[in-house]
mmCIF file of the N, C-alpha and C atoms, coordinates in Angstrom:
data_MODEL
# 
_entry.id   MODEL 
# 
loop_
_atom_site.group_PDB 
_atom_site.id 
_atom_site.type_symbol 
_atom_site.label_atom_id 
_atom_site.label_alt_id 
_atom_site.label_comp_id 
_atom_site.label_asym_id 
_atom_site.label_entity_id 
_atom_site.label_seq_id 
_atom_site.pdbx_PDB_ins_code 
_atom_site.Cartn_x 
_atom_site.Cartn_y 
_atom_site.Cartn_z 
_atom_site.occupancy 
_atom_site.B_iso_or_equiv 
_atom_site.pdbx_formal_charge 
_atom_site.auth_seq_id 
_atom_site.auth_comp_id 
_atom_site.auth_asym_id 
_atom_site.auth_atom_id 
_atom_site.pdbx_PDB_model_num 
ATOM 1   N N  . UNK A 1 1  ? 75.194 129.665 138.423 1.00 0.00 ? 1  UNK A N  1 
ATOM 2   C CA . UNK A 1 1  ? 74.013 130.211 137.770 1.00 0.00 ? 1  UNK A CA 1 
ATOM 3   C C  . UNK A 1 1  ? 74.139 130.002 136.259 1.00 0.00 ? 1  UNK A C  1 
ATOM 4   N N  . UNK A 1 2  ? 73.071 129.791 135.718 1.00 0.00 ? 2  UNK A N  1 
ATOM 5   C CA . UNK A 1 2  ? 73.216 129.239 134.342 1.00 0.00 ? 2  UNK A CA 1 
ATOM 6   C C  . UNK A 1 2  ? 72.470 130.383 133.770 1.00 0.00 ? 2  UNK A C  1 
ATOM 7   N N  . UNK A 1 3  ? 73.266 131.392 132.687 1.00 0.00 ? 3  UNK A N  1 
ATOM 8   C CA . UNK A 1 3  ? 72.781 131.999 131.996 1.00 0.00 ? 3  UNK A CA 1 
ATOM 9   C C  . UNK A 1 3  ? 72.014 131.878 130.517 1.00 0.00 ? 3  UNK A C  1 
ATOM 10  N N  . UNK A 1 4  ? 70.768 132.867 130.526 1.00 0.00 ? 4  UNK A N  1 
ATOM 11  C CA . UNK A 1 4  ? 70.267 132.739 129.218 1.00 0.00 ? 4  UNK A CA 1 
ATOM 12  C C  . UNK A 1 4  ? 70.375 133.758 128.207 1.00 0.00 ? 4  UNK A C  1 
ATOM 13  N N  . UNK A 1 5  ? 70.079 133.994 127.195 1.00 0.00 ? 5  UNK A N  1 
ATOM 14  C CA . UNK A 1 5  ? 69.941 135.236 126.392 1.00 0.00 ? 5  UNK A CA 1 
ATOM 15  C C  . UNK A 1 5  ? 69.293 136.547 127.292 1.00 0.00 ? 5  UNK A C  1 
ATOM 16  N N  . UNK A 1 6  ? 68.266 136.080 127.708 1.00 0.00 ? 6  UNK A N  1 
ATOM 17  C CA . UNK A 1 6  ? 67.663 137.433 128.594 1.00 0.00 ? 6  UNK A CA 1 
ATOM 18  C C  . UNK A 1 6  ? 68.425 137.919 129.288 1.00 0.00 ? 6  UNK A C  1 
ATOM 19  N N  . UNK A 1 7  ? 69.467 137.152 129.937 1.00 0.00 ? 7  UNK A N  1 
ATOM 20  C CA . UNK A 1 7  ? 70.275 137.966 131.268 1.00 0.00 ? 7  UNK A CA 1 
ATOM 21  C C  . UNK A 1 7  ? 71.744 139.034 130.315 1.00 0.00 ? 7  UNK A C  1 
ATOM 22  N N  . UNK A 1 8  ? 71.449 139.850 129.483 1.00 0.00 ? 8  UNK A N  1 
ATOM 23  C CA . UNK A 1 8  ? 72.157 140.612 129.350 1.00 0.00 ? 8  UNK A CA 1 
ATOM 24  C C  . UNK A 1 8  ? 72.755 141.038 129.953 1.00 0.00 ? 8  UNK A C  1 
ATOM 25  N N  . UNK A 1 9  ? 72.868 141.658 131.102 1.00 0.00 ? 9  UNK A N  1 
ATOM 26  C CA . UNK A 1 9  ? 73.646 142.150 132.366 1.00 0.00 ? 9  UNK A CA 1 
ATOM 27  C C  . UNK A 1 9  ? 75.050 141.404 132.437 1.00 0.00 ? 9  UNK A C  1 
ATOM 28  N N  . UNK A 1 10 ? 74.223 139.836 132.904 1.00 0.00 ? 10 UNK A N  1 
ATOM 29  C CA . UNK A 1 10 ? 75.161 139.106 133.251 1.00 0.00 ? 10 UNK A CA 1 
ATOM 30  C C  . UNK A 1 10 ? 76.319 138.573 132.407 1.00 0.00 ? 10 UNK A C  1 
ATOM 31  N N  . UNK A 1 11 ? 75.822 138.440 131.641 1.00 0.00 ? 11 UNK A N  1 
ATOM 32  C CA . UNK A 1 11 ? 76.878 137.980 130.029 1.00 0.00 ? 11 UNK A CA 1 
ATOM 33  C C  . UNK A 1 11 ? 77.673 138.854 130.109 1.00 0.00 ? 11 UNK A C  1 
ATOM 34  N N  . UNK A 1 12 ? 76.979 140.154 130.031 1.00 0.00 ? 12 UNK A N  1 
ATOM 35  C CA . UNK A 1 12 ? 78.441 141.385 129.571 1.00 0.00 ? 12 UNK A CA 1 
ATOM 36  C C  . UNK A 1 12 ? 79.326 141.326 130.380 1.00 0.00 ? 12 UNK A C  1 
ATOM 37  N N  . UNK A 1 13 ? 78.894 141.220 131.761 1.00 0.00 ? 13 UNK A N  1 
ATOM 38  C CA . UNK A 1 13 ? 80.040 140.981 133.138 1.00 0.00 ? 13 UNK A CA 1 
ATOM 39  C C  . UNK A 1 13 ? 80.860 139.949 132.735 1.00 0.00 ? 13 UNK A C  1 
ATOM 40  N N  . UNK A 1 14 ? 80.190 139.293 132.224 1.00 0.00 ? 14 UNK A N  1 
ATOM 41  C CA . UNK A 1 14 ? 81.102 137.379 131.999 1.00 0.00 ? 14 UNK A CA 1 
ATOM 42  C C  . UNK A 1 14 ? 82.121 137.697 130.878 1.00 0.00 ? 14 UNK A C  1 
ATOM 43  N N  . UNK A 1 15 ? 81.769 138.446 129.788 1.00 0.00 ? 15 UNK A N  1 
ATOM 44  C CA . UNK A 1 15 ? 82.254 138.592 128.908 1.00 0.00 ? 15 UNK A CA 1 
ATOM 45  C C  . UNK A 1 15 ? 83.966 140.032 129.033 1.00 0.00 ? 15 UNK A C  1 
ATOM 46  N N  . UNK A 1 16 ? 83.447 140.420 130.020 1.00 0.00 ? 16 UNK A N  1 
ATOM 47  C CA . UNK A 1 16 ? 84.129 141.563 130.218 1.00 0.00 ? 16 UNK A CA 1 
ATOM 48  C C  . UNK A 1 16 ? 85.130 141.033 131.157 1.00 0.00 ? 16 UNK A C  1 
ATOM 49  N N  . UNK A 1 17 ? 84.677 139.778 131.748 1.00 0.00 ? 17 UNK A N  1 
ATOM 50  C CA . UNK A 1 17 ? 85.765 139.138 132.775 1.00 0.00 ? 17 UNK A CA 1 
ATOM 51  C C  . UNK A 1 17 ? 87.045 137.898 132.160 1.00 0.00 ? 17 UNK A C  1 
ATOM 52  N N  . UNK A 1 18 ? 86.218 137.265 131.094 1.00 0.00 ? 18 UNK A N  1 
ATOM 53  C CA . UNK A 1 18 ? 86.498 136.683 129.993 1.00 0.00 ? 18 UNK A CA 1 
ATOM 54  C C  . UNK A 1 18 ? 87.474 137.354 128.706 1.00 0.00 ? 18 UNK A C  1 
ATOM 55  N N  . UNK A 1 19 ? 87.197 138.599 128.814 1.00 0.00 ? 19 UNK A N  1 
ATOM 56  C CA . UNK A 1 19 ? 88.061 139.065 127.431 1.00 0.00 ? 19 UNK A CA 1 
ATOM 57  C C  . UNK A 1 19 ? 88.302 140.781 128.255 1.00 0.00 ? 19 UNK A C  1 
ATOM 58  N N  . UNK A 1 20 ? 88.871 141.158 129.280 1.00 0.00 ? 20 UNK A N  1 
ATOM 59  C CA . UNK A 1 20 ? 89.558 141.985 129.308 1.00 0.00 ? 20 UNK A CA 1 
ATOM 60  C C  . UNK A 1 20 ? 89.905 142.846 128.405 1.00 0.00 ? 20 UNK A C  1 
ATOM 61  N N  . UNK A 1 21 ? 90.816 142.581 127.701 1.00 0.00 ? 21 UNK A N  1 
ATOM 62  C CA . UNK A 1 21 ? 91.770 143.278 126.296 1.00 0.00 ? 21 UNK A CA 1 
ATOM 63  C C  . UNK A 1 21 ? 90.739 143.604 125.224 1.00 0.00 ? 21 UNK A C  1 
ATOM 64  N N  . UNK A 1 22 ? 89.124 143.187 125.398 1.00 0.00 ? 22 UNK A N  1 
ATOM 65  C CA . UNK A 1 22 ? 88.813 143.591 123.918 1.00 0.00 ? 22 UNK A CA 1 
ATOM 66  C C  . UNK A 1 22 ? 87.506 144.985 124.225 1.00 0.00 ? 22 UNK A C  1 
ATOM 67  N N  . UNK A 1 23 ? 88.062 145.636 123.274 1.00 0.00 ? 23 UNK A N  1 
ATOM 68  C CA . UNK A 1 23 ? 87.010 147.132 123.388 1.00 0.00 ? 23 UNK A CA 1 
ATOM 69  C C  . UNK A 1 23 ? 85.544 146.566 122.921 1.00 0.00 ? 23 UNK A C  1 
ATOM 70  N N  . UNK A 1 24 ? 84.605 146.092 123.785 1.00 0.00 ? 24 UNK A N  1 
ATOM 71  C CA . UNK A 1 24 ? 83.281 145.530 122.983 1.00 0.00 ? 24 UNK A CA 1 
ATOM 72  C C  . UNK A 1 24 ? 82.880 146.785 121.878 1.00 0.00 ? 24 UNK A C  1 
ATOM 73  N N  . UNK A 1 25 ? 82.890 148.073 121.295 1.00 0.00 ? 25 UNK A N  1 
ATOM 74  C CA . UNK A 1 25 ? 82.488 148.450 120.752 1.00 0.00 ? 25 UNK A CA 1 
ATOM 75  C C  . UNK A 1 25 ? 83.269 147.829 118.847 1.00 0.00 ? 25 UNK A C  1 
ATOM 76  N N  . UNK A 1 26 ? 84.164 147.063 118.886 1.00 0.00 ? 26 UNK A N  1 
ATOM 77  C CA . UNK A 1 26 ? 84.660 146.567 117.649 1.00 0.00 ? 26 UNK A CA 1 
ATOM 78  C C  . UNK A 1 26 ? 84.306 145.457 117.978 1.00 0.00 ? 26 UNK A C  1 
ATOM 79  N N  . UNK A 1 27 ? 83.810 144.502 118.390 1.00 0.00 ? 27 UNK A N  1 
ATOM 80  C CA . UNK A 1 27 ? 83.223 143.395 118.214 1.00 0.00 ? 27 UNK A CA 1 
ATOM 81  C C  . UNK A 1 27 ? 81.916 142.809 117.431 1.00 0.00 ? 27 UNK A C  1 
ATOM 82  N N  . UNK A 1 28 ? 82.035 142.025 115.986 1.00 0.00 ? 28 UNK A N  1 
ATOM 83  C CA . UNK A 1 28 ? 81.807 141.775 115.362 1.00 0.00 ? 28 UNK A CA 1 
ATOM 84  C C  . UNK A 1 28 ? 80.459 140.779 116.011 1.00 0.00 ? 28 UNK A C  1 
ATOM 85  N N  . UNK A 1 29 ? 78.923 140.783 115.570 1.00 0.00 ? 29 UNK A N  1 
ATOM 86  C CA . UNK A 1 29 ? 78.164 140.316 115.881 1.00 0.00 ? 29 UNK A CA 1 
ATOM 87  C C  . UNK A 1 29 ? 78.371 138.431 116.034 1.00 0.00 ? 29 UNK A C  1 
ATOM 88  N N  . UNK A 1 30 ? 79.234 137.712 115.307 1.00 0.00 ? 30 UNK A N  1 
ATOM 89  C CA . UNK A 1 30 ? 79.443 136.415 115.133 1.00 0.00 ? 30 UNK A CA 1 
ATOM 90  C C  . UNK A 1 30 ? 80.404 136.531 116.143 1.00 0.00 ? 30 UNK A C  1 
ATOM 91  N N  . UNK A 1 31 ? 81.405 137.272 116.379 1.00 0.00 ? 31 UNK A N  1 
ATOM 92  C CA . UNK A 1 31 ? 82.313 136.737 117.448 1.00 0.00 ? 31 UNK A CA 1 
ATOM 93  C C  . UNK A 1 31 ? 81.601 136.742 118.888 1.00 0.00 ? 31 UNK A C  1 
ATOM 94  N N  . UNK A 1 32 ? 80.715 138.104 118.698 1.00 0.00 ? 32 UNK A N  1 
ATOM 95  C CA . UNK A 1 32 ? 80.299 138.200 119.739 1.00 0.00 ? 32 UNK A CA 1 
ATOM 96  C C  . UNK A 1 32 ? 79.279 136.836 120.601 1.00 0.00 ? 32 UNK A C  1 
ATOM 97  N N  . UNK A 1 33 ? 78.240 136.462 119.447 1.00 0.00 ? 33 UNK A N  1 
ATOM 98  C CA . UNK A 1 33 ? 77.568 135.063 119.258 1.00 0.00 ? 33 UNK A CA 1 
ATOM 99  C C  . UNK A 1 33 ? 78.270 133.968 119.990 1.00 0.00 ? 33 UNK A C  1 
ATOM 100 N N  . UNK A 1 34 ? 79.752 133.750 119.420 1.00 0.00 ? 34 UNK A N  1 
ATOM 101 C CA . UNK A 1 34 ? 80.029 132.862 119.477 1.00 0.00 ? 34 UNK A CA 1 
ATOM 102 C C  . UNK A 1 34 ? 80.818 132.730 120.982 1.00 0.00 ? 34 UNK A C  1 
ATOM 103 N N  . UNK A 1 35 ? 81.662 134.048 121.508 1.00 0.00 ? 35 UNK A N  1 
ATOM 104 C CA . UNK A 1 35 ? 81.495 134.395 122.528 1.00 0.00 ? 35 UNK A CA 1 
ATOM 105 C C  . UNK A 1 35 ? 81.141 133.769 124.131 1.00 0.00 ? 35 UNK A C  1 
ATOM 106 N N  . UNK A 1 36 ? 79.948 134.160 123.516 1.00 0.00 ? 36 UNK A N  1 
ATOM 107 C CA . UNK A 1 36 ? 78.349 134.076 124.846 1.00 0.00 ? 36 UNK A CA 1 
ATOM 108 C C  . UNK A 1 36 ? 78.537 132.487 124.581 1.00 0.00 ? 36 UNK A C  1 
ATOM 109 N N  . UNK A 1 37 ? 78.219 131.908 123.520 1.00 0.00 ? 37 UNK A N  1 
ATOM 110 C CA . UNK A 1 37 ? 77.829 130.281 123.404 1.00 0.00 ? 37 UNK A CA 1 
ATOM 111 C C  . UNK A 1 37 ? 79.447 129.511 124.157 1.00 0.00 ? 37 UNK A C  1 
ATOM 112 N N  . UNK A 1 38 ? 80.570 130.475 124.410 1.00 0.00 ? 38 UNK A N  1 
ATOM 113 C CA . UNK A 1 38 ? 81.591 129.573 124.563 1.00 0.00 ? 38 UNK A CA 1 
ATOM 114 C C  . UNK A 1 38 ? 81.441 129.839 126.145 1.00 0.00 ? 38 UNK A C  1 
ATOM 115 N N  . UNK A 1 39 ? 80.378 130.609 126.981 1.00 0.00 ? 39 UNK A N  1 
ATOM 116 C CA . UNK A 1 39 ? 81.018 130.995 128.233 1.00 0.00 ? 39 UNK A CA 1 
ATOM 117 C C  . UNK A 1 39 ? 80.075 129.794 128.783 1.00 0.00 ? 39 UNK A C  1 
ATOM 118 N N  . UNK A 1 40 ? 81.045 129.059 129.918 1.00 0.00 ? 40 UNK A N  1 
ATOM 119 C CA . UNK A 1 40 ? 80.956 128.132 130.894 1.00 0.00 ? 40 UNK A CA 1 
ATOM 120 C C  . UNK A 1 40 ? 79.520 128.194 131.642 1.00 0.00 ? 40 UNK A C  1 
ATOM 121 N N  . UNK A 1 41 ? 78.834 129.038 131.728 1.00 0.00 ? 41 UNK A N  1 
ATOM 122 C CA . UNK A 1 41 ? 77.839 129.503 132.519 1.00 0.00 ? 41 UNK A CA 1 
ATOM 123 C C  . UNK A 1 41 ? 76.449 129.647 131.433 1.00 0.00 ? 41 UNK A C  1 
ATOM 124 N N  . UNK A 1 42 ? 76.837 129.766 130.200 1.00 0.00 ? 42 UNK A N  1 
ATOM 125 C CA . UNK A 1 42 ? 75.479 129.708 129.399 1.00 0.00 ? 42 UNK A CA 1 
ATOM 126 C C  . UNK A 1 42 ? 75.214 128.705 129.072 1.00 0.00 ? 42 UNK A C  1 
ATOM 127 N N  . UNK A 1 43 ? 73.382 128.289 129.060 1.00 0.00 ? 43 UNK A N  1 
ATOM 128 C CA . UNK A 1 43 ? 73.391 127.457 128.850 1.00 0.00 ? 43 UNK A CA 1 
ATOM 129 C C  . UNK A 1 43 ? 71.680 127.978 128.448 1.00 0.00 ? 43 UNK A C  1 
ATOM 130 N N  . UNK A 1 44 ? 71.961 128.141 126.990 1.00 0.00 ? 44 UNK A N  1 
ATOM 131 C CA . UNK A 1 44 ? 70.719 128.689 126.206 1.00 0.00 ? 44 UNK A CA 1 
ATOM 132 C C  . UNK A 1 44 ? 69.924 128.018 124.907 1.00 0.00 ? 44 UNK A C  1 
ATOM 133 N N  . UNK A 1 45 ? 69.264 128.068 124.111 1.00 0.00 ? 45 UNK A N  1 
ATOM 134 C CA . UNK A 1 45 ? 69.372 127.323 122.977 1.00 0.00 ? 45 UNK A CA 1 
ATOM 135 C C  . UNK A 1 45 ? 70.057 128.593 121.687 1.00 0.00 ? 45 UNK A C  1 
ATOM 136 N N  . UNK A 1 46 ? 71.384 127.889 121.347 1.00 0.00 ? 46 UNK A N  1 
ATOM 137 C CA . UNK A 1 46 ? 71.952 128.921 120.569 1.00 0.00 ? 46 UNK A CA 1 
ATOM 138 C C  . UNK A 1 46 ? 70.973 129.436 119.251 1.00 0.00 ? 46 UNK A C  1 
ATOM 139 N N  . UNK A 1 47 ? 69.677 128.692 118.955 1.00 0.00 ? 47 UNK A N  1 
ATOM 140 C CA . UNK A 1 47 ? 69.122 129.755 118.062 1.00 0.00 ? 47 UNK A CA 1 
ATOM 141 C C  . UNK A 1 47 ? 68.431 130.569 118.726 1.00 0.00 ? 47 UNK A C  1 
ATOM 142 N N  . UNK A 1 48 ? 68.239 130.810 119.899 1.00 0.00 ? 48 UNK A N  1 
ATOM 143 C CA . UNK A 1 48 ? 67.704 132.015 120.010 1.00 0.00 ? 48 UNK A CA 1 
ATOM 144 C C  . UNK A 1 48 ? 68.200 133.406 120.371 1.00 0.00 ? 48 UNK A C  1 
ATOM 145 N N  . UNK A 1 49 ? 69.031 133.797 119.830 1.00 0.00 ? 49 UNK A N  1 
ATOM 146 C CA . UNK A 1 49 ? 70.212 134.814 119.715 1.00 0.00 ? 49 UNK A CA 1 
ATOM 147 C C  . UNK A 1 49 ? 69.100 135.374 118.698 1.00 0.00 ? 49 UNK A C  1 
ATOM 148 N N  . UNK A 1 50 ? 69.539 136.765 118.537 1.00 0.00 ? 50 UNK A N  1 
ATOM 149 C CA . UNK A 1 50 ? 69.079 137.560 117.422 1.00 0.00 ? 50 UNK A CA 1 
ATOM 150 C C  . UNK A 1 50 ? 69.886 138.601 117.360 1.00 0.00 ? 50 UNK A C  1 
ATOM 151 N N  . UNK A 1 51 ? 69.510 139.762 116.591 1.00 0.00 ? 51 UNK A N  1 
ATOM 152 C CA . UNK A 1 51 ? 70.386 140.978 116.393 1.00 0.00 ? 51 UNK A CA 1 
ATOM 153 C C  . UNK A 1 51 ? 70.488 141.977 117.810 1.00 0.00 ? 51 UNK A C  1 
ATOM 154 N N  . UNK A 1 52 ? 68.802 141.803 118.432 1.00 0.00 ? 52 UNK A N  1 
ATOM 155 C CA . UNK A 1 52 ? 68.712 142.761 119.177 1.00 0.00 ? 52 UNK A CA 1 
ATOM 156 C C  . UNK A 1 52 ? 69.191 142.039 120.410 1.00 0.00 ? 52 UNK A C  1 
ATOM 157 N N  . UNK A 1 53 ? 69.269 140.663 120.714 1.00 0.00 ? 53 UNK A N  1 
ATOM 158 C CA . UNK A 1 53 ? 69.569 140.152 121.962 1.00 0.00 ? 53 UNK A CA 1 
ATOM 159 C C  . UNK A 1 53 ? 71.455 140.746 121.895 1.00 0.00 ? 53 UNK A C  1 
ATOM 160 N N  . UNK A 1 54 ? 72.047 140.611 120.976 1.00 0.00 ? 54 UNK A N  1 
ATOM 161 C CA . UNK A 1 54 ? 73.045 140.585 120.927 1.00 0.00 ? 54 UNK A CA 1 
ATOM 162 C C  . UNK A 1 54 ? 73.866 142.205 120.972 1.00 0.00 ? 54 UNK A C  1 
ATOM 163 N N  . UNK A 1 55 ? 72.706 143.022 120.182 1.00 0.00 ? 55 UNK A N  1 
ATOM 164 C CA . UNK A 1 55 ? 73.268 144.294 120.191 1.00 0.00 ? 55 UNK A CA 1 
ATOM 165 C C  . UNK A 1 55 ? 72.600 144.920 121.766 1.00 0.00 ? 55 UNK A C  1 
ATOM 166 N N  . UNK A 1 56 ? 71.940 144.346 122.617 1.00 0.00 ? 56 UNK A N  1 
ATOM 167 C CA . UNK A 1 56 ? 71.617 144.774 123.861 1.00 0.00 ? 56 UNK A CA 1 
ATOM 168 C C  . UNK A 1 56 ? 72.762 143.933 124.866 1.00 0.00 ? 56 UNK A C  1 
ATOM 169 N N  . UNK A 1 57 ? 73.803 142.967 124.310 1.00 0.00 ? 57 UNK A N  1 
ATOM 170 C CA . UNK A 1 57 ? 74.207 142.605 125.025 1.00 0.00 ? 57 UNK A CA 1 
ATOM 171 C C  . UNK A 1 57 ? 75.885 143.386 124.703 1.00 0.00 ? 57 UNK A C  1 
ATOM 172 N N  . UNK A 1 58 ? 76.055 143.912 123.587 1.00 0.00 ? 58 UNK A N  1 
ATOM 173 C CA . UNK A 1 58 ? 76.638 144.709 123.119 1.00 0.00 ? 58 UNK A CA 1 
ATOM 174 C C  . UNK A 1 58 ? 77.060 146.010 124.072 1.00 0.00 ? 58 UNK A C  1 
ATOM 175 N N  . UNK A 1 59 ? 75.728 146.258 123.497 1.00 0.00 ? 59 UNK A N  1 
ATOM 176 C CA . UNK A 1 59 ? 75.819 147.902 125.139 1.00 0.00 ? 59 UNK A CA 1 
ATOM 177 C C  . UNK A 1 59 ? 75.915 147.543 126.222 1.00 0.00 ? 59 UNK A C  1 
ATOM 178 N N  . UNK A 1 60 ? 75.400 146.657 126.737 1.00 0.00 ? 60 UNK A N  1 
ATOM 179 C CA . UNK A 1 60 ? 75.887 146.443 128.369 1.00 0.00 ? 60 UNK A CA 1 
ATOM 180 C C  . UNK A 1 60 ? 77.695 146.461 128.256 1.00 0.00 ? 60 UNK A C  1 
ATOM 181 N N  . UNK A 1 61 ? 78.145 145.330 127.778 1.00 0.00 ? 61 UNK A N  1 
ATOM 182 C CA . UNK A 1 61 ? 79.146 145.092 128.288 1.00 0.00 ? 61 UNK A CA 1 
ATOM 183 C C  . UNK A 1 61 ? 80.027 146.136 127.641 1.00 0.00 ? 61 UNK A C  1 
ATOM 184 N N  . UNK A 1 62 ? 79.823 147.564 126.515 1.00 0.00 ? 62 UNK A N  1 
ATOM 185 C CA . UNK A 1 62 ? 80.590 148.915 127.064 1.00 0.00 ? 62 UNK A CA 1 
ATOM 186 C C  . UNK A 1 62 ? 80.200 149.385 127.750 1.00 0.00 ? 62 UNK A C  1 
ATOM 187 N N  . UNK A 1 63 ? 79.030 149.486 128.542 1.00 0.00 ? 63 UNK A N  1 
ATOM 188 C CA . UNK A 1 63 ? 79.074 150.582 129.288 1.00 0.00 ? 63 UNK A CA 1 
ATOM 189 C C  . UNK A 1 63 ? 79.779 149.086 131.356 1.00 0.00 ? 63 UNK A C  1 
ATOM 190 N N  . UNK A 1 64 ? 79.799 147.940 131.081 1.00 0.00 ? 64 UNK A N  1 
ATOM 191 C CA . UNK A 1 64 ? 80.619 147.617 131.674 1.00 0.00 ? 64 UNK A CA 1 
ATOM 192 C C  . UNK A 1 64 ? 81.945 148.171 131.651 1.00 0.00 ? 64 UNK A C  1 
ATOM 193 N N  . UNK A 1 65 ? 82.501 148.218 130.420 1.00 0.00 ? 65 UNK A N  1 
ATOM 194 C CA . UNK A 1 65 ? 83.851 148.364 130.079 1.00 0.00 ? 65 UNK A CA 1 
ATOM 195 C C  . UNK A 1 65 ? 84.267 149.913 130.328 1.00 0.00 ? 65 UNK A C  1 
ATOM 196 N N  . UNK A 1 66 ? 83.457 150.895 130.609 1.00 0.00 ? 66 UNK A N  1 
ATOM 197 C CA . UNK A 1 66 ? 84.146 152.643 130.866 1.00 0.00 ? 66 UNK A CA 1 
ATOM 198 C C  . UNK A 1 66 ? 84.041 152.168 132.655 1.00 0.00 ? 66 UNK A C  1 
# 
């Protein structure tokens, strides 16, 4: 499945499966960016990221992480 910005859900899962060890609530909006653009499964146009795509993808993947 090829993810886009909209699928927030799914990213955070990817991301949470991908980086274990990191508390998403200290994750820096560019790492986070850069992140999503490195996972195997996205396949988005990287300008369309924004603050809110990113800070909604933010909260998912803590409330993945409790």
């Amino acid at each position: 499945m090829k993810l886009k910005w909209t699928d927030v859900l799914d990213i955070a899962i990817a991301l949470q499966e991908a980086h274990p060890d990191v508390d998403p609530r200290y994750v820096n909006f560019v790492d986070l960016r850069n992140w999503v653009l490195a996972l195997p499964e996205f396949a988005d146009d990287p300008a369309r990221s924004g603050e809110k795509i990113l800070e909604a993808i933010q909260l998912a993947w803590m409330e993945e992480a409790d």
